[in-house]
C-alpha positions in Angstrom: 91.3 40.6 104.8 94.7 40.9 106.4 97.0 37.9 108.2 98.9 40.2 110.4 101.6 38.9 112.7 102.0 40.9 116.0 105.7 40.0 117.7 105.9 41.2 121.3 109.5 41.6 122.5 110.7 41.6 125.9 113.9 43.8 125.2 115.3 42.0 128.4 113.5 43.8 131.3 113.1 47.0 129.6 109.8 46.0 128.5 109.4 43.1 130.3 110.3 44.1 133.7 107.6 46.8 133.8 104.4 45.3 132.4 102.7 42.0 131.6 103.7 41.0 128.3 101.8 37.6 128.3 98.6 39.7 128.2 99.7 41.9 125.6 100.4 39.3 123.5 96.9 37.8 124.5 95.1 41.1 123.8 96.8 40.9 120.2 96.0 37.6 119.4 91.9 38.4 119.6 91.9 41.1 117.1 89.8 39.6 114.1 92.5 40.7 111.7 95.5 38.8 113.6 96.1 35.6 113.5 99.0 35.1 115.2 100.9 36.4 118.3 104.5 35.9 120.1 106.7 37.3 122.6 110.8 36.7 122.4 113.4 38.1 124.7 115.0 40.1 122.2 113.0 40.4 119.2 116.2 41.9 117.3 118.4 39.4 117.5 119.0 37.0 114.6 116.6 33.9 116.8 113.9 36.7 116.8 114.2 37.7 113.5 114.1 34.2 111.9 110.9 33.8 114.5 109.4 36.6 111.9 110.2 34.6 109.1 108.7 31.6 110.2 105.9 33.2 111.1 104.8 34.8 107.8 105.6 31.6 105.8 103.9 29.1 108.3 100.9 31.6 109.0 101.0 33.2 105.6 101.2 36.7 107.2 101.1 39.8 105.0 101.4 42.3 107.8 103.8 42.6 110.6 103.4 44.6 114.0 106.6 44.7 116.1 106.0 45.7 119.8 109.5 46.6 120.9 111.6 49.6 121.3 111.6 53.1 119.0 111.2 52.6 115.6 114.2 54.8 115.3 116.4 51.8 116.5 114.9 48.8 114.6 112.3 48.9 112.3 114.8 49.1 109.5 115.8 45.5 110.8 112.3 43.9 111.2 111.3 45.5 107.7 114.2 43.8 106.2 113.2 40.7 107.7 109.9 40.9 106.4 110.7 41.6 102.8 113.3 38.4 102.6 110.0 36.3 102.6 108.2 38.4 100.2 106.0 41.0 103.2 106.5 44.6 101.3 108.4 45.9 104.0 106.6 49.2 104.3 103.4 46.7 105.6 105.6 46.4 108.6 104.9 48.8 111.3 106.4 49.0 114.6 104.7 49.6 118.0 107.2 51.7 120.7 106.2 50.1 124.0 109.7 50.8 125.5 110.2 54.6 125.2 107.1 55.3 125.1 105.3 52.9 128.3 107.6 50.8 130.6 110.4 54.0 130.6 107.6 56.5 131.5 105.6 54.1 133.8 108.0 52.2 135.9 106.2 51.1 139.2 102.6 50.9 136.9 102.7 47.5 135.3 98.9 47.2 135.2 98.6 50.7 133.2 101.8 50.2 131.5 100.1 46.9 130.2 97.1 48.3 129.0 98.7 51.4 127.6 101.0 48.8 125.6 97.8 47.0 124.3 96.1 49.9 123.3 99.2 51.0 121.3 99.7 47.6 119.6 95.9 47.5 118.7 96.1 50.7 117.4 99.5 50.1 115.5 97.4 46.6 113.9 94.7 49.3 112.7 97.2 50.9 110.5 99.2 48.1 109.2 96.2 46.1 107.9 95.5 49.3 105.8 98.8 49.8 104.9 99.6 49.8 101.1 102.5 47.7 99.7 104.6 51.0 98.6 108.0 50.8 96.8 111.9 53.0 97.6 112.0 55.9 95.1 114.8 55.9 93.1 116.9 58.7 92.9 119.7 60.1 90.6 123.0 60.8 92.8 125.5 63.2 91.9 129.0 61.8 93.6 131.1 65.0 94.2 131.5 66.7 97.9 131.5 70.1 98.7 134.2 70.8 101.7 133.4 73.9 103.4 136.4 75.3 105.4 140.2 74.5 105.1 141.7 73.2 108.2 143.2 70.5 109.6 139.3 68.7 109.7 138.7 69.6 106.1 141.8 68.9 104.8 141.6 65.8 106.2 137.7 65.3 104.5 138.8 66.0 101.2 142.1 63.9 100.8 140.1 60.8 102.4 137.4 61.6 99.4 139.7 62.0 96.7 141.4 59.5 97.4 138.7 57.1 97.1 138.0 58.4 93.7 135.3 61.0 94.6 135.9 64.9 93.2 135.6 67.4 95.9 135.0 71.3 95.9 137.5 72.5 98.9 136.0 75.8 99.8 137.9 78.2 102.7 136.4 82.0 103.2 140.5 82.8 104.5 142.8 83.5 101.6 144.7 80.6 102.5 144.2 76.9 103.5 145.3 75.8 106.9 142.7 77.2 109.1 144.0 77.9 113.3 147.3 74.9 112.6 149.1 77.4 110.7 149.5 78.8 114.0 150.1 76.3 116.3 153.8 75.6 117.2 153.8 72.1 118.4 151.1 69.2 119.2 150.9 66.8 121.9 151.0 64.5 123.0 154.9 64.4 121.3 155.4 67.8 120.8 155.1 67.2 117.1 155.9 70.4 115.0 152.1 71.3 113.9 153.5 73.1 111.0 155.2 70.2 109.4 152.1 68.0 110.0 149.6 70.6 108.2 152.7 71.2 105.4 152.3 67.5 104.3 148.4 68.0 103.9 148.1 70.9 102.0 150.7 69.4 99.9 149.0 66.4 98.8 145.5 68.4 98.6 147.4 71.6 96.0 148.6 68.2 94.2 145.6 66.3 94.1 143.6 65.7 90.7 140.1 65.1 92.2 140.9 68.4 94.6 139.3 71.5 93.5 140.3 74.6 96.0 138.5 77.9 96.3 140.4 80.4 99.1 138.6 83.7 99.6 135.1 82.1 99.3 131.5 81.7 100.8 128.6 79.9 99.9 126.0 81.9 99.2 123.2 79.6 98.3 122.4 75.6 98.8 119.4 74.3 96.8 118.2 71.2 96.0 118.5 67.9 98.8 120.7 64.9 99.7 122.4 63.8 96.4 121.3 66.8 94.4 122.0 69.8 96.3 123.3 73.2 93.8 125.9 74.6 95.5 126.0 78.5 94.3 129.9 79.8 95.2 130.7 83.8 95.4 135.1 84.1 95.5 136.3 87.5 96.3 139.7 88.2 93.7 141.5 91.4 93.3 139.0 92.2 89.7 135.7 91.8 91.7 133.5 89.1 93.0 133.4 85.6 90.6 130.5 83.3 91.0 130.9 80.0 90.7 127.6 76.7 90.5 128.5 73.0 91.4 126.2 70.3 91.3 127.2 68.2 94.1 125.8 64.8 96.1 127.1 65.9 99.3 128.0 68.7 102.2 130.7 68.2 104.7 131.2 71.5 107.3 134.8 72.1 108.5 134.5 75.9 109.7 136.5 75.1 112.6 136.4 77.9 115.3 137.6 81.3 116.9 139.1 83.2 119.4 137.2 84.4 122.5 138.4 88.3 122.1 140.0 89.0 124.9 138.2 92.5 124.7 135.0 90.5 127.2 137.9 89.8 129.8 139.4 93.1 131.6 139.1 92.0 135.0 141.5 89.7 133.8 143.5 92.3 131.6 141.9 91.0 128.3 143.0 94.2 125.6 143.8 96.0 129.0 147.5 95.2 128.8 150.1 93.8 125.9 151.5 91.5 127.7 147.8 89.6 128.7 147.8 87.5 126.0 145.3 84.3 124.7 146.9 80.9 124.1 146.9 81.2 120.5 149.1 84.3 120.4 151.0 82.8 123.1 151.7 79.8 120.2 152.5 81.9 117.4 155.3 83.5 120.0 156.8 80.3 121.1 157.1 80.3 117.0 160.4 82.7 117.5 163.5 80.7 116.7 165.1 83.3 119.3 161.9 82.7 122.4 159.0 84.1 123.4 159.1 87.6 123.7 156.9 90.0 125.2 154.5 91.9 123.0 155.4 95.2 125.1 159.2 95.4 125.0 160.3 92.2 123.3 162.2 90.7 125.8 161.9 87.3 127.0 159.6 86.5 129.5 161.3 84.8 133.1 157.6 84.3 134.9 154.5 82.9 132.8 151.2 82.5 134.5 148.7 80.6 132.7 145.3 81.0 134.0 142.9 78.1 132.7 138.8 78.7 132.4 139.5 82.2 131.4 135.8 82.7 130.2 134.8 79.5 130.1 132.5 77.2 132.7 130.8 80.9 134.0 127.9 81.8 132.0 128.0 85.7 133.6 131.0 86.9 132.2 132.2 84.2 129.5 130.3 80.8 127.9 129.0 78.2 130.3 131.0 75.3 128.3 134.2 73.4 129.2 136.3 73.9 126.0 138.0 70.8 126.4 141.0 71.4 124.7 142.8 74.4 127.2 143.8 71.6 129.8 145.8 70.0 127.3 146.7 73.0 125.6 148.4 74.8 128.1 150.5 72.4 129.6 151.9 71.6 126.1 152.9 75.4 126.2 154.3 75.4 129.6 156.4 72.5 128.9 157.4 74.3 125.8 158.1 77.5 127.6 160.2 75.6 129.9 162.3 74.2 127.2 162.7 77.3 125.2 163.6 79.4 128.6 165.2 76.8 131.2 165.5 79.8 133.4 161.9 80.6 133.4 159.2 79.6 135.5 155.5 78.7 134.5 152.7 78.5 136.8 148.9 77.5 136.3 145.9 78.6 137.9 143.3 75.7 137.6 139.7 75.6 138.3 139.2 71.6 137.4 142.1 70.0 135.2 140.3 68.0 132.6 142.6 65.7 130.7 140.6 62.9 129.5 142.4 61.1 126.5 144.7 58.1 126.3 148.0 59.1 127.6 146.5 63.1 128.5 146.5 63.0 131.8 150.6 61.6 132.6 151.2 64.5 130.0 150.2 66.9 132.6 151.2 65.1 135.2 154.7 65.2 133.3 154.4 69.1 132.9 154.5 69.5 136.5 157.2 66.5 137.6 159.5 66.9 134.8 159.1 70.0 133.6 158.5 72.3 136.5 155.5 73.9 136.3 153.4 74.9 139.3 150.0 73.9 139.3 147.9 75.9 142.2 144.1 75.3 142.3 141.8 78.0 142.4 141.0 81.1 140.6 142.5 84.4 139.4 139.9 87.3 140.8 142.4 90.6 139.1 144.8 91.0 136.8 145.8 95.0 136.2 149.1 97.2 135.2 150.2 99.1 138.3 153.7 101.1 138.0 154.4 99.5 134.2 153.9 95.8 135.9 151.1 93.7 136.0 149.7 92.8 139.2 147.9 89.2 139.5 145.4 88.5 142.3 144.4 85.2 143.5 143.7 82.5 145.4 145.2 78.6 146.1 142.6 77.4 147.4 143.7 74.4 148.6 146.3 76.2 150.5 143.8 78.7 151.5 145.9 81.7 150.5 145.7 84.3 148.9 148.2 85.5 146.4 149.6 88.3 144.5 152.4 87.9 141.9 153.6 90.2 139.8 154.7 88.2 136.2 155.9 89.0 133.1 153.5 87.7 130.9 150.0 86.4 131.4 148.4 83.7 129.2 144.7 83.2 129.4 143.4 79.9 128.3 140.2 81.5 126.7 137.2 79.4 125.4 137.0 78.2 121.4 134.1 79.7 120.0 132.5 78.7 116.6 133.6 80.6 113.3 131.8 84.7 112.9 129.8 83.5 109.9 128.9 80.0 111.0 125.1 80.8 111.7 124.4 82.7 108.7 125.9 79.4 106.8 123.6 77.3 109.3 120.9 79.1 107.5 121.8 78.5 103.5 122.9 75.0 104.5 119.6 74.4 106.5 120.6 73.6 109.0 120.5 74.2 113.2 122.3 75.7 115.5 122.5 74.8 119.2 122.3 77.7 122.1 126.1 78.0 122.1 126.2 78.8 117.9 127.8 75.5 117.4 125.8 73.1 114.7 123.9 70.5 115.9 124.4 66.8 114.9 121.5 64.6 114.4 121.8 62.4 117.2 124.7 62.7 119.9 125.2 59.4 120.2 123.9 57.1 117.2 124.2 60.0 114.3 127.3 62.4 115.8 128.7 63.9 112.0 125.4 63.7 110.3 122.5 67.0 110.6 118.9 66.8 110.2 119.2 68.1 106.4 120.1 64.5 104.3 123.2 65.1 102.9 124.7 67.5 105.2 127.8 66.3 107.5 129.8 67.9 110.3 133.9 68.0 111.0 135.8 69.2 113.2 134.9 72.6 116.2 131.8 73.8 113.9 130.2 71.0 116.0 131.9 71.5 119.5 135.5 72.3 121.0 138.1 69.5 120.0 141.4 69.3 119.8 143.2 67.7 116.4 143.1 64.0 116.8 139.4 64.2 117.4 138.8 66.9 114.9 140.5 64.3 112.1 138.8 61.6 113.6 135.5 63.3 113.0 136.7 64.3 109.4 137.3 60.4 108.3 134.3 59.7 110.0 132.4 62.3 107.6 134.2 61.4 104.7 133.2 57.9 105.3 129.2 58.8 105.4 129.8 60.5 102.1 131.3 57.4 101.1 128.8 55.4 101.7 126.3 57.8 100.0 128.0 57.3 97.2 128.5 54.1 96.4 125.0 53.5 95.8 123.7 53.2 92.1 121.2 55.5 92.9 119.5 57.2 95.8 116.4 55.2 97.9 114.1 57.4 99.3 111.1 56.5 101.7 108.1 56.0 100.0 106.0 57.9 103.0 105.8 61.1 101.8 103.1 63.6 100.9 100.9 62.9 97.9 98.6 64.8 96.3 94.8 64.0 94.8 94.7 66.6 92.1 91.2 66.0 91.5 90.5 67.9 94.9 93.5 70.2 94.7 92.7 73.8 94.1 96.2 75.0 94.0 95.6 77.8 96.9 99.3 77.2 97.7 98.7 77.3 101.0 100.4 74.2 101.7 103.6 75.6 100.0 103.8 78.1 102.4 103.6 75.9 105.5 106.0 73.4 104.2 109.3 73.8 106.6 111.4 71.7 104.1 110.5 73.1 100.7 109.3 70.2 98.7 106.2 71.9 97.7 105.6 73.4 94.2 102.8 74.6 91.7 102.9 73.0 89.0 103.7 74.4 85.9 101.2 72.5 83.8 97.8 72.9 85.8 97.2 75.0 89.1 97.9 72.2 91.1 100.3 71.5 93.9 103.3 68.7 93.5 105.5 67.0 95.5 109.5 66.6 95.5 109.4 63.7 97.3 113.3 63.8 98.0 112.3 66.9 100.2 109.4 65.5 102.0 109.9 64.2 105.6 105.9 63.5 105.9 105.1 65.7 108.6 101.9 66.4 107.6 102.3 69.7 107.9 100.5 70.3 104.4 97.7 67.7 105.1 96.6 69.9 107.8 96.5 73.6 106.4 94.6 71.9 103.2 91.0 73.4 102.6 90.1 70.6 100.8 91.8 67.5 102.2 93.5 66.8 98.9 96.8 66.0 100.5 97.9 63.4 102.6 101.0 61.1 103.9 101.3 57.8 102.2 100.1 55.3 104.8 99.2 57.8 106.9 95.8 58.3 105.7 92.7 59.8 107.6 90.7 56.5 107.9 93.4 54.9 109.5 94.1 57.6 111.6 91.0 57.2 112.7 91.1 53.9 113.0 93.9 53.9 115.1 92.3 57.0 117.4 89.3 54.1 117.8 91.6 51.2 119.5 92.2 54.4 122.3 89.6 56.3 122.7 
């Protein structure tokens, strides 16, 4: 029979504060199979982990329950407590009494506690039928494919090669550089953006562990995290030329694109040539001579910029704050006030959002320094009238209304994510939010990894960013890689879906429901098989089975049932 140890934790008042953790720990300690009980203030501290240890070597425990928080945050730590005094770690189980009772029954400490003892009883019902299961070892492949050239994944693949690791640099354009190659300065020092981006694609066309493929997609992505075939289609003057890669690794840098200014005509977007976006608006303060209107060339003497142009309004635009026009335009006003002393630049601002160390004086020194006018509130027209354009709109602090007549307008347009970046979502496997930009595991504890092992995101395929977050986000990548790789081999969970091919009939019926495709027939005998580096022991296939000959390991039905019996 098993000694199972049943740890209550307090989590400080998260748990503690909302139910009666004495009589948890109470209704644990008089199940026949545990033999003994605790509560600690914070079970995952390094005092509450060495409580564990004590525990199993004083009570001879070979089973461990862990009420606490989500077994997302610390079961990892409790297991690894466990096996340092010889508990297989996969006989420790945690119970979630945080997420799962006291933060969804605050003000109900009498249900919370029973809910809590049911869920710890139930949780000692597995774990004494838990088997003692090993990692499976994996073979890793250390070389990363980069998808997409700019700054983000230049920045990916120099900090991989230069840690030793090869790397596949893949860009669709015919050229590296991505949106950089047309910027004309940074900020915060109005750095020439050029110059920086010239330094990285030098050291990345000079680089021995940097392979570079322009004019290329990926066209298919098989096997998983450490595995994956990487199937390459370049475009070259002859025809198409595929190319395969093996490759451990998948870091996304597709950066982003332009809002087309086509959506915009109220505010003149394709309506006029002198309504430009900020990024033509860079490429023109790229003129050694000035910026120079599209429609006649000459230099402009009265800029309006007008910020949120399609952004933060859902009916005519995206309802996201790009993050990066704040910034963006008062780096070009100030530059359009150097280049053309004479001129004057004014902004039309809905919110100024300039959150970054040192952002916010740099706007603050656009307007005091540099001259530019900053009026709050919104543009409502922009249209040609006589060969001039015609702006209408509002201060609304002033409570005015205004009409100026200038000779350029810049919209500060929103950064959407690249044209193809959904159809590579789907080779890559992986999601999408509502916006078309990729989704990150976790927004707070797993921001650069995906859901799909293996997979990492850079840079504005994830979300608007400006360049020192976009690199920042790159190393960050890079380093997850890193740590991939410097593993012998690969340890996958042991819970995944086996297969009793005694009772198998080989239907394939569960290879069709699997969502991650880790099922196969086998080629040997009509019966199914398991890639176990696939599985992530849903259970998907144990319930579309006829026959009940698959199942999760320690997931089985008895004690499911079990566990349904300490609830019902």
């Amino acid at each position: 029979m098993s000694r199972v140890g049943v740890f209550v934790c307090h989590c400080g008042h998260n748990i503690a504060g909302a139910l009666d953790v004495d009589q948890v720990v109470r209704a644990a300690g008089g199940h026949p199979a545990v033999v003994f009980a605790a509560d600690y203030r914070y079970m995952c501290s390094d005092p509450g982990q060495q409580l564990i240890r004590t525990a199993i070597r004083e009570q001879q425990l070979d089973a461990v329950v862990v009420a606490a928080c989500s077994p997302a945050m610390h079961e990892t730590t409790f297991r690894r407590a466990c096996a340092t005094e010889g508990v297989n770690a996969f006989r420790c189980e945690s119970a979630n009494i945080r997420e799962q009772v006291t933060w969804v029954h605050q003000g109900q400490p009498e249900a919370a506690t029973l809910k809590a003892a049911e869920i710890v009883l139930s949780v000692v019902e597995k774990v004494r039928r838990n088997a003692s299961l090993a990692p499976i070892q994996l073979p890793l492949t250390r070389r990363c494919l980069v998808i997409g050239g700019g700054i983000s994944g230049l920045t990916a693949a120099l900090d991989l090669a230069d840690a030793g690791y090869p790397v596949i640099l893949m860009e669709r354009a015919p050229a590296l550089g991505g949106k950089m190659r047309q910027f004309s300065r940074s900020y915060l020092n109005l750095a020439d953006g050029e110059h920086l981006l010239q330094e990285r694609l030098r050291r990345v066309s000079q680089h021995p562990q940097i392979q570079v493929l322009t004019s290329s997609q990926v066209q298919e992505l098989s096997g998983y995290v450490g595995n994956f075939q990487a199937r390459i289609v370049r475009q070259e003057p002859e025809g198409e030329v595929e190319f395969s890669f093996e490759v451990g690794a998948v870091i996304v840098a597709t950066g982003w694109e332009p809002y087309p200014l086509e959506r915009l005509p109220a505010l003149g977007g394709a309506q006029h040539p002198d309504v430009v976006d900020t990024l033509t608006f860079e490429r023109m303060l790229l003129d050694p001579d000035g910026p120079r209107r599209p429609s006649d060339g000459r230099v402009p003497q009265q800029v309006v910029f007008v910020q949120c142009a399609g952004s933060r309004d859902a009916t005519r635009g995206v309802p996201y704050c790009s993050k990066v026009c704040c910034m963006v335009v008062a780096k070009q006003a100030r530059a359009y006030r150097q280049r053309v002393p004479q001129g004057s630049a004014c902004v039309f601002y809905t919110d100024l959002r300039s959150g970054g160390k040192g952002y916010e004086e740099y706007v603050q020194q656009a307007a005091e320094q540099f001259g530019v006018l900053y009026l709050r509130g919104e543009v409502s027209r922009v249209e040609a009238v006589e060969g001039q354009i015609r702006l209408q709109g509002e201060d609304t602090l002033a409570g005015l209304s205004l009409e100026l007549t200038p000779d350029l307008v810049v919209l500060a347009t929103p950064l959407l994510p690249a044209a193809s970046v959904l159809e590579l979502a789907q080779v890559l496997h992986i999601s999408a939010d509502a916006d078309g930009f990729l989704s990150e595991a976790h927004p707070k504890l797993r921001p650069v990894e995906t859901l799909t092992a293996g997979v990492y995101l850079a840079g504005c395929c994830q979300g608007p960013k400006d360049i020192p977050e976009s690199v920042a986000q790159a190393g960050a990548a890079a380093a997850k890689v890193m740590q991939l790789f410097s593993q012998e081999m690969l340890s996958q969970s042991p819970t995944v879906a086996v297969v009793d091919v005694e009772l198998c009939a080989g239907c394939g019926a569960c290879i069709e429901t699997c969502p991650y495709g880790a099922r196969s027939l086998s080629v040997i005998r009509p019966v199914a098989v398991v890639n176990p580096a696939l599985c992530q022991a849903c259970g998907a296939c144990a319930v579309i089975c006829p026959n009940k000959a698959t199942e999760v390991a320690n997931w089985d039905a008895t004690q499911i049932l079990a566990m349904v019996g300490e609830v019902s």
